[in-house]
C-alpha positions as CSV (number, residue, x, y, z in Angstrom):
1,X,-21.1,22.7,-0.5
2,X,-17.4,22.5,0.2
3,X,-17.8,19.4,1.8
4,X,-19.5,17.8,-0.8
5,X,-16.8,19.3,-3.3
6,X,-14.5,17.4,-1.5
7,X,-15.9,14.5,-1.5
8,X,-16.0,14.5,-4.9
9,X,-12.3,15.4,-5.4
10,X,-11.5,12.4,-2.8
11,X,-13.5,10.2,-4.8
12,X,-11.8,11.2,-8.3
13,X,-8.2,10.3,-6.0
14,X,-9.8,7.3,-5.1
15,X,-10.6,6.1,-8.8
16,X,-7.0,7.3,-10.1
17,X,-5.3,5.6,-7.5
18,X,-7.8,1.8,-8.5
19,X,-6.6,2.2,-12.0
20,X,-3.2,2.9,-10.8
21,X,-3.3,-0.2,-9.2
22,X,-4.7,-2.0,-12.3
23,X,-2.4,-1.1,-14.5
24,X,0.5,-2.2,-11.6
25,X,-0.6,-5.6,-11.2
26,X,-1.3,-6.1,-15.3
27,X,2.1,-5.1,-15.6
28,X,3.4,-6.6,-12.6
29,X,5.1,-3.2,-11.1
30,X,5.7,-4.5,-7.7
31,X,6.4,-0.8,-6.4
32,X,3.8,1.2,-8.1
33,X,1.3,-2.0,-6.3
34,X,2.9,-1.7,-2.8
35,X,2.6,2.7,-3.5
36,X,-1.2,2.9,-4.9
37,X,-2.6,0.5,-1.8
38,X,-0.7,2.8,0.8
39,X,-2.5,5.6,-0.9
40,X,-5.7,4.2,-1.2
41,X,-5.8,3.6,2.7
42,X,-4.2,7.3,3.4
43,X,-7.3,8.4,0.8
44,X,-10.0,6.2,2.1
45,X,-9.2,7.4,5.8
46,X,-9.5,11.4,4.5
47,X,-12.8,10.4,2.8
48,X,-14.0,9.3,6.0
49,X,-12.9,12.1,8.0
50,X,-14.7,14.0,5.1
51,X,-17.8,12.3,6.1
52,X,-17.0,12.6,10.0
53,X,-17.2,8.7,10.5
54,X,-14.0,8.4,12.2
55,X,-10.6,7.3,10.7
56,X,-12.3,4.0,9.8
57,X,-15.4,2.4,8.6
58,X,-16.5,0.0,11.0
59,X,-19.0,-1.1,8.8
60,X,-17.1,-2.6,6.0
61,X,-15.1,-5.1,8.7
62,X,-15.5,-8.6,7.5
63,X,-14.1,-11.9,9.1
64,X,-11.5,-12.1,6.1
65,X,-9.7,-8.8,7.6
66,X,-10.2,-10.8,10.7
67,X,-8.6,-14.1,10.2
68,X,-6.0,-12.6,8.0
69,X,-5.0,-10.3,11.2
70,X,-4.7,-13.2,12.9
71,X,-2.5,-15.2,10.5
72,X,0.2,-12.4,10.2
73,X,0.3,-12.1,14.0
74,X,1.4,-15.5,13.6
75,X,4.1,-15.0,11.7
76,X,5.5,-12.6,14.6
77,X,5.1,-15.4,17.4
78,X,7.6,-17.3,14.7
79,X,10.1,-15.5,15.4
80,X,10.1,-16.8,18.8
81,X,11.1,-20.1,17.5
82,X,12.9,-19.4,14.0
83,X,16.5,-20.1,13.5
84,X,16.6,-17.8,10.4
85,X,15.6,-14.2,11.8
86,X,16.4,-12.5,8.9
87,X,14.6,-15.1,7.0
88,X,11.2,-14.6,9.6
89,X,11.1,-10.6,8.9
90,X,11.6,-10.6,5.4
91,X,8.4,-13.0,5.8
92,X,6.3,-10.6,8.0
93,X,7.4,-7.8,5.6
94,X,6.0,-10.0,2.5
95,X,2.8,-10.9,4.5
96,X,1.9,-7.5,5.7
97,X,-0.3,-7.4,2.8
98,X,-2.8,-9.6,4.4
99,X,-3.5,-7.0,6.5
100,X,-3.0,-3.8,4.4
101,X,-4.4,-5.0,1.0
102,X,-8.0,-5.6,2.8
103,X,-7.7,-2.2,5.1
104,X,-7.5,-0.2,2.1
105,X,-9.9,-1.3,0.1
106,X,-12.4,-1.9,2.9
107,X,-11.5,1.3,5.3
108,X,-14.1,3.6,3.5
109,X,-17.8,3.3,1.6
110,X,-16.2,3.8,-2.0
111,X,-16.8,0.8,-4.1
112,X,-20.0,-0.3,-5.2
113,X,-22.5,-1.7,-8.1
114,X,-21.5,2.2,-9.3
115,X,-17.8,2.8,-9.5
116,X,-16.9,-1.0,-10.1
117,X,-18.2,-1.0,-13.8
118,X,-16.4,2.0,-14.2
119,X,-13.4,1.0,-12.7
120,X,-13.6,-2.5,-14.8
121,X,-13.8,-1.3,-18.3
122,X,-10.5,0.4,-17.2
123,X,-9.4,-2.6,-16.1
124,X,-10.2,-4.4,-19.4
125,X,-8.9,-1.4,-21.4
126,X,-5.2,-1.6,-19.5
127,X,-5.5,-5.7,-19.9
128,X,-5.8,-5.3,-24.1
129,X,-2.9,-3.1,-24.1
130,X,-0.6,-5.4,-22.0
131,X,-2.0,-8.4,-24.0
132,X,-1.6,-6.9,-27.1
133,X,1.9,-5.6,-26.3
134,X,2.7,-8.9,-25.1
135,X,1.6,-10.9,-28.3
136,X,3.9,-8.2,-30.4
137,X,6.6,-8.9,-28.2
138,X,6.1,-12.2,-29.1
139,X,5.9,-12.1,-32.8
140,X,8.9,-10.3,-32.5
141,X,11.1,-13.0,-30.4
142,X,9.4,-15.3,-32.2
143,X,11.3,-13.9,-35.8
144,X,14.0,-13.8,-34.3
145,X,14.3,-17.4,-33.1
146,X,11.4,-19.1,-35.1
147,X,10.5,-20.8,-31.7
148,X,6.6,-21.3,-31.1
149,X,7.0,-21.6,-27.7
150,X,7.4,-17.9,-27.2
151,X,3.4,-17.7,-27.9
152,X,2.5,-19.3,-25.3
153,X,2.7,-20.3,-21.2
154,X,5.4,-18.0,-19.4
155,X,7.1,-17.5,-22.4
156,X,4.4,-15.3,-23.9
157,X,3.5,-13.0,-20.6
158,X,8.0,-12.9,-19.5
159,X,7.9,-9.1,-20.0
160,X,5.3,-9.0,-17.1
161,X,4.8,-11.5,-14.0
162,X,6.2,-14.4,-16.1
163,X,3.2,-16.4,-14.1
164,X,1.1,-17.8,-16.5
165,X,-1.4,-19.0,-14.0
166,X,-1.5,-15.5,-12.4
167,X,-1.8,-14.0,-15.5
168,X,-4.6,-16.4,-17.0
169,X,-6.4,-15.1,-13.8
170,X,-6.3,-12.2,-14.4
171,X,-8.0,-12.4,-17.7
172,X,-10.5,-14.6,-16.8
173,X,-11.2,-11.8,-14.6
174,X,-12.2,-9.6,-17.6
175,X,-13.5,-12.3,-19.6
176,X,-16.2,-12.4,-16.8
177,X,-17.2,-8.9,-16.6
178,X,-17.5,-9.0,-20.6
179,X,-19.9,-11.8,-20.3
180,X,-21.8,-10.5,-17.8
181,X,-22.4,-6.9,-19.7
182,X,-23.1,-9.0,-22.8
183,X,-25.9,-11.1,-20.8
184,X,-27.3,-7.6,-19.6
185,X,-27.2,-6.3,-22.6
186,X,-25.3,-3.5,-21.3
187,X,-22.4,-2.0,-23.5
188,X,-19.0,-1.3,-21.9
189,X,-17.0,-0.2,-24.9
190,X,-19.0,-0.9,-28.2
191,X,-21.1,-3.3,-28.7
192,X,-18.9,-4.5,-31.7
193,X,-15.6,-4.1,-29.9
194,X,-17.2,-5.6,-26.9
195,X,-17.6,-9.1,-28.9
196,X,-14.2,-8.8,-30.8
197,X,-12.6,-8.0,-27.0
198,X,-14.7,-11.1,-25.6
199,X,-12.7,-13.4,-28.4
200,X,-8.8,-11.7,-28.1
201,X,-9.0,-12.7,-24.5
202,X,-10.3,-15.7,-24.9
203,X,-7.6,-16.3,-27.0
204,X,-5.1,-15.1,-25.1
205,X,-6.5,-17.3,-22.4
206,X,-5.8,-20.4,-24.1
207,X,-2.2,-19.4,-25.3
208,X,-1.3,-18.9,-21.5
209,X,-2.5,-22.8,-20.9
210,X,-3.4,-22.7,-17.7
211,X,-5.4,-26.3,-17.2
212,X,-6.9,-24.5,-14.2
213,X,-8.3,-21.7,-15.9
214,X,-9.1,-22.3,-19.2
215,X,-11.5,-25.1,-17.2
216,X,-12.5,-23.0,-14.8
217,X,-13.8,-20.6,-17.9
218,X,-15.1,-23.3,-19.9
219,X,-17.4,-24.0,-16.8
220,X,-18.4,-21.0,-16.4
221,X,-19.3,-20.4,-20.1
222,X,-21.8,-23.1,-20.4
223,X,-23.5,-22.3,-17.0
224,X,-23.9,-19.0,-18.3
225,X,-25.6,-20.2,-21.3
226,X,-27.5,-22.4,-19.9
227,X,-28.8,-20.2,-17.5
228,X,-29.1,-17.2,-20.1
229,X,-31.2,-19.8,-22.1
230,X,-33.5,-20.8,-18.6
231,X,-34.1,-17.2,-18.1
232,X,-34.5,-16.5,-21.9
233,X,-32.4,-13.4,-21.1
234,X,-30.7,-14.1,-24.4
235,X,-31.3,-14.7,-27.6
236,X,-31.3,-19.0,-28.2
237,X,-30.1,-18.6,-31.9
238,X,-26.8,-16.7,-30.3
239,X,-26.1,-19.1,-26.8
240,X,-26.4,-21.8,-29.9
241,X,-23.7,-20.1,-32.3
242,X,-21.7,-19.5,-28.9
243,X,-21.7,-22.7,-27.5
244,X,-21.0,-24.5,-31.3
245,X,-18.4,-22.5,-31.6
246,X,-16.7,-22.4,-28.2
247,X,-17.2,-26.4,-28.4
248,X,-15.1,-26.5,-32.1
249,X,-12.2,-24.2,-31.0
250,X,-12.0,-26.3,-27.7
251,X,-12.4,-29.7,-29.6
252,X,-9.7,-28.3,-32.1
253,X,-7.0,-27.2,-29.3
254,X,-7.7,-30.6,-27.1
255,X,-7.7,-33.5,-29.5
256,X,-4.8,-31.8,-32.3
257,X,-1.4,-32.5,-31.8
258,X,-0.1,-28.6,-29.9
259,X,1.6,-27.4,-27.1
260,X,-1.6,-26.5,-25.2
261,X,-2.9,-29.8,-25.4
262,X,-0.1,-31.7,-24.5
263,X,0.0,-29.6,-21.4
264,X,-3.7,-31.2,-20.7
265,X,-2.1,-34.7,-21.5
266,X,0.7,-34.7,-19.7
267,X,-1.6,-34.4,-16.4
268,X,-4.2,-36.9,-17.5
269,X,-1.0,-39.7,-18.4
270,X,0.7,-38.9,-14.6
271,X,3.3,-41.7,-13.6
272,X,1.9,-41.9,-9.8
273,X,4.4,-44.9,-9.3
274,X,6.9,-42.6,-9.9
275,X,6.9,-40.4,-7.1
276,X,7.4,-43.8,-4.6
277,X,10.9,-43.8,-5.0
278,X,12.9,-43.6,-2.0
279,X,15.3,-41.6,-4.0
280,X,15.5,-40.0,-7.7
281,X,18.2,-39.7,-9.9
282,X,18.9,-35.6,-10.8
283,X,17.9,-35.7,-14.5
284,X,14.0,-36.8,-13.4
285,X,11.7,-35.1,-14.7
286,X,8.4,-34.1,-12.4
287,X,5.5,-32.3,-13.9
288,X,3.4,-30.3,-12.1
289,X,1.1,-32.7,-10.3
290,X,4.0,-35.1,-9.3
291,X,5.8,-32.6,-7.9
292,X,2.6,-31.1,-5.1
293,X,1.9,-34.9,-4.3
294,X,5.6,-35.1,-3.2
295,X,4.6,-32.2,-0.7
296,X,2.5,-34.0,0.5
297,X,4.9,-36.1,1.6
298,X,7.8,-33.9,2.5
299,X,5.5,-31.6,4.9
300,X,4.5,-34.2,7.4
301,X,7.9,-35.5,7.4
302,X,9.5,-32.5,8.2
303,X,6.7,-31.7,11.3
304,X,7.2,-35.6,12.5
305,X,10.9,-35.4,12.5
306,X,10.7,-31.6,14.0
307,X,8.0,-32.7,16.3
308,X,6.5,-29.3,15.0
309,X,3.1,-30.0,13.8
310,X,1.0,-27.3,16.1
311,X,3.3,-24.6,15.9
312,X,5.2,-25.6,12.7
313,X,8.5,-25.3,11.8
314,X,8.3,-21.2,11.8
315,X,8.7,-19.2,8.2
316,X,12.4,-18.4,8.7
317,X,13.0,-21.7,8.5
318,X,10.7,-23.8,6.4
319,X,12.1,-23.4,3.0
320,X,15.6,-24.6,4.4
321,X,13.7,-28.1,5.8
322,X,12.2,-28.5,2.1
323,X,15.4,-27.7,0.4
324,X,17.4,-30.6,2.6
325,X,14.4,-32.7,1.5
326,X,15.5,-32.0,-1.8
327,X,18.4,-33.2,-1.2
328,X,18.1,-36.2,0.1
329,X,15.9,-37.1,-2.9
330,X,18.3,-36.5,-4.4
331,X,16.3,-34.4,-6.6
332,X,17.8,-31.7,-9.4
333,X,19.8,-29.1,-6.9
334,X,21.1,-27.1,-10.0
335,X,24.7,-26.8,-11.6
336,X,27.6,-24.5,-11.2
337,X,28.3,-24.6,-15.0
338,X,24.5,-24.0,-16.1
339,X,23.8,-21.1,-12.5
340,X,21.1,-22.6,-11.6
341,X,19.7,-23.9,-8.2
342,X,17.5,-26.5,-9.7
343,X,14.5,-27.3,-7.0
344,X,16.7,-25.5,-4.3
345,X,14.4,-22.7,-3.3
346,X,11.1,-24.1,-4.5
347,X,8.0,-24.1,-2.1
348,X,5.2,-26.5,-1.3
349,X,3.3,-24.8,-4.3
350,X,0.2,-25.2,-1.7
351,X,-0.8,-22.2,0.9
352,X,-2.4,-25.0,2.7
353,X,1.2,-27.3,3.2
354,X,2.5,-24.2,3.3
355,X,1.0,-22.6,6.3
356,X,1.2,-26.0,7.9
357,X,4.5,-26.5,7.3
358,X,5.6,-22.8,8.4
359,X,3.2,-22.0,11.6
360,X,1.7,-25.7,11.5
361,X,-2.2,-26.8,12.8
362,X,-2.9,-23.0,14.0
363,X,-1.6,-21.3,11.0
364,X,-3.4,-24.1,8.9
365,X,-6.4,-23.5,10.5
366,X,-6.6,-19.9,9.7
367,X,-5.7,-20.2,6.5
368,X,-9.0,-23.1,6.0
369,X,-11.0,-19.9,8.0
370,X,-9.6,-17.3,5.4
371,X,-11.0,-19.4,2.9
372,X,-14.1,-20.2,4.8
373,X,-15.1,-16.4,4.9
374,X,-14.2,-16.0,1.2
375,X,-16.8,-18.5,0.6
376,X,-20.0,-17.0,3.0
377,X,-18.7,-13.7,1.1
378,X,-19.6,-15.2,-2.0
379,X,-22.8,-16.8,-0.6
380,X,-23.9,-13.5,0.9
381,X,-23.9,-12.1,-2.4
382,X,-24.5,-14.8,-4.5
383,X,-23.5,-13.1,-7.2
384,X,-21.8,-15.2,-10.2
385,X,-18.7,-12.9,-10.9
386,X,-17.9,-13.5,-7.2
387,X,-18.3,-16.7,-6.5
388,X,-16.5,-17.7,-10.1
389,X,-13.7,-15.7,-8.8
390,X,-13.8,-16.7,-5.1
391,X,-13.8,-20.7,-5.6
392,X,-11.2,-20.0,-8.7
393,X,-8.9,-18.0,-6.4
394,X,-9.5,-21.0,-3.9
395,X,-8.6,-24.2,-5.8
396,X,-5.7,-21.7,-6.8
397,X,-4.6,-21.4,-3.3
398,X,-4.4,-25.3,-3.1
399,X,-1.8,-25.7,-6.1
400,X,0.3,-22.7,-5.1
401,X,1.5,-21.0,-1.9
402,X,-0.3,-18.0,-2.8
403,X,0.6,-16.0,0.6
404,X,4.7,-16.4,-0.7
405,X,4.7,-13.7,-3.0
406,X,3.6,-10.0,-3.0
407,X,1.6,-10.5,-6.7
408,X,-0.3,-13.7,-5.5
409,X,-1.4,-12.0,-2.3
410,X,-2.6,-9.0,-4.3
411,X,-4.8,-11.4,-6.4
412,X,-6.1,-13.4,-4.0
413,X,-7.2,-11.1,-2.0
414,X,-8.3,-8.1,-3.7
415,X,-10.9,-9.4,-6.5
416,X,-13.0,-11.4,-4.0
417,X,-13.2,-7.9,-1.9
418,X,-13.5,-6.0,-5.2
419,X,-16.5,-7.6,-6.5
420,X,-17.8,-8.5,-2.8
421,X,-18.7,-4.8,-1.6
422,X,-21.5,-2.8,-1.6
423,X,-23.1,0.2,-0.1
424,X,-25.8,-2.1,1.3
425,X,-25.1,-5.5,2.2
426,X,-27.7,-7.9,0.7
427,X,-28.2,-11.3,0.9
428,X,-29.6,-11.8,-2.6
């Protein structure tokens, strides 16, 4: 009996500390992120001694906690070759979470097809709040200085992250566990709240314009309904209605003259010409896709004139090459008058140049394996909220270093574990 009644309190710690987390990354509380995973590992190894398996679960090791071992190891054998030292710890400090982040959330049996819908309709419940908050914060600015813009892209989530992307992501994250309980016919709040919540995020998911996203979602929505309408799991009357009126709001924001669709347009009208310049003038302007194909073109530069390509140029030191690169494009380095560095500081935008670049072919190569046993994660499950979350997270990872900042690691690596685990591991 007292065991079991500690178990129980362990597992009510355990939940607390989830939520905790939840509410630190919708927020984007760096500290209270870094605190609640250190406490989920201290918990998960006390549940385990609980259940006297040991300090650790040998059961829930997976290649991902593997390969990511392997990848921060790396960045220690760069500073055997790194100029900038204080440059290369700050980097191993940053990327300790590739390690940590899986540890805790894999060290023990905790969550499962059980405590993950719990855990989730918290999850949405902290995401209204912030999205809420954020839209009067908005409305408020937005009196202030009768600038639109403040509704959406960075503008609108600035109190938080100030990632757009990030933060789309994260709702498309609840938008898929709303759909899912509405195709089961399961209830998570109400069933009328559960609709109206389904429609604020979507919403808010096109006001953050992420091209990425709000594609990824639109995908997802009519395999859904297509598959809902195979299976006849729902009602053909309402996949109709859903799918009319999904298409009208889509059709309205992409072919009207608005600041979400010109974001779509501006991608589709790229100058690729453009980017062949030997050199640019300081007032050019490079939108998002012109700017990753220059990477392309910068990173094997930098590794042919370093002669680094199979150990790379080390993490210390790899910002430094692109910011001289930079340079000598004579690209936009900033202004003393306006205090800004311009593209000084600005990374590949690409964990794939950017592992190459930093620890080059090896560190590349585990980074393709990271991704590699994110995806036979998702096909051991086969489970749709995974695998529209996995492959998501993974086209992601090829349009921004996601492995450069503490938030982007947290994403990437904890919602492809979340939904992955299970107290018995089953291929279908």
């Amino acid at each position: 009996m007292p065991e079991r009644n500690n178990t129980r309190i362990i597992n009510d710690i355990l939940f607390v500390l989830y939520v905790a987390l939840f509410a630190s990354l919708i927020f984007a509380l760096r500290s209270i992120s870094s605190i609640s995973v250190a406490l989920l590992l201290a918990a998960g190894i006390v549940k385990n001694r609980i259940s006297h398996k040991g300090f650790f679960d040998r059961s829930q090791l997976n290649l991902l906690m593997i390969f990511c071992g392997l990848l921060l190891l790396l960045q220690f054998v760069s500073l055997l070759y790194t100029d900038d030292m204080e440059q290369g710890w700050k980097n191993i400090r940053l990327k300790s979470g590739l390690v940590i982040i899986p540890l805790s959330i894999c060290c023990c049996h905790y969550i499962d097809e059980t405590t993950r819908p719990k855990l989730l309709k918290w999850y949405c419940a902290i995401l209204f709040t912030a999205c809420f908050y954020a839209l009067y914060h908005a409305v408020r600015r937005y009196s202030a200085t009768h600038d639109p813009s403040v509704f959406l892209y960075h503008p609108l989530v600035s109190i938080y992250s100030g990632h757009a992307v990030q933060y789309s992501i994260l709702v498309f994250i609840s938008l898929l566990h709303m759909f899912d309980a509405l195709i089961k016919k399961e209830i998570v709040f109400n069933r009328y709240f559960d609709v109206g919540l389904i429609v604020f995020f979507l919403v808010f998911l096109f006001l953050l314009s992420s091209k990425l996203v709000i594609a990824f979602f639109l995908v997802y929505f009519f395999y859904t309904m297509i598959k809902s309408f195979l299976l006849k799991s729902i009602n053909a009357k309402f996949i109709a209605i859903s799918v009319i009126a999904l298409a009208v709001f889509s059709l309205f924001v992409f072919f009207t003259k608005n600041r979400i669709s010109n974001r779509f347009k501006e991608i589709v009208q790229t100058d690729f010409h453009f980017i062949k310049r030997e050199k640019f003038r300081p007032g050019d302007y490079f939108n998002g896709l012109q700017f990753r194909l220059l990477q392309w073109e910068f990173v094997p530069g930098i590794l042919n004139e370093t002669k680094a390509w199979l150990i790379g140029v080390s993490p210390g030191d790899a910002q430094n090459y692109l910011n001289q690169k930079y340079i000598a494009k004579n690209m936009y380095i900033g202004t003393v008058e306006r205090g800004d560095k311009g593209f000084i500081g600005y990374n590949t935008h690409d964990q794939f140049l950017e592992s190459l670049l930093e620890t080059g072919l090896i560190g590349s190569l585990l980074f393709l394996l990271i991704c590699w046993s994110l995806l036979k994660m998702a096909w051991e499950r086969k489970n749709t909220e995974l695998t529209f979350v996995t492959v998501l997270l993974l086209v992601y990872s090829f349009s921004e270093s996601v492995f450069e900042t503490q938030y982007s690691i947290f994403i990437f690596l904890f919602f492809p574990l979340f939904f992955y685990l299970t107290k018995e591991k089953k291929a279908g």
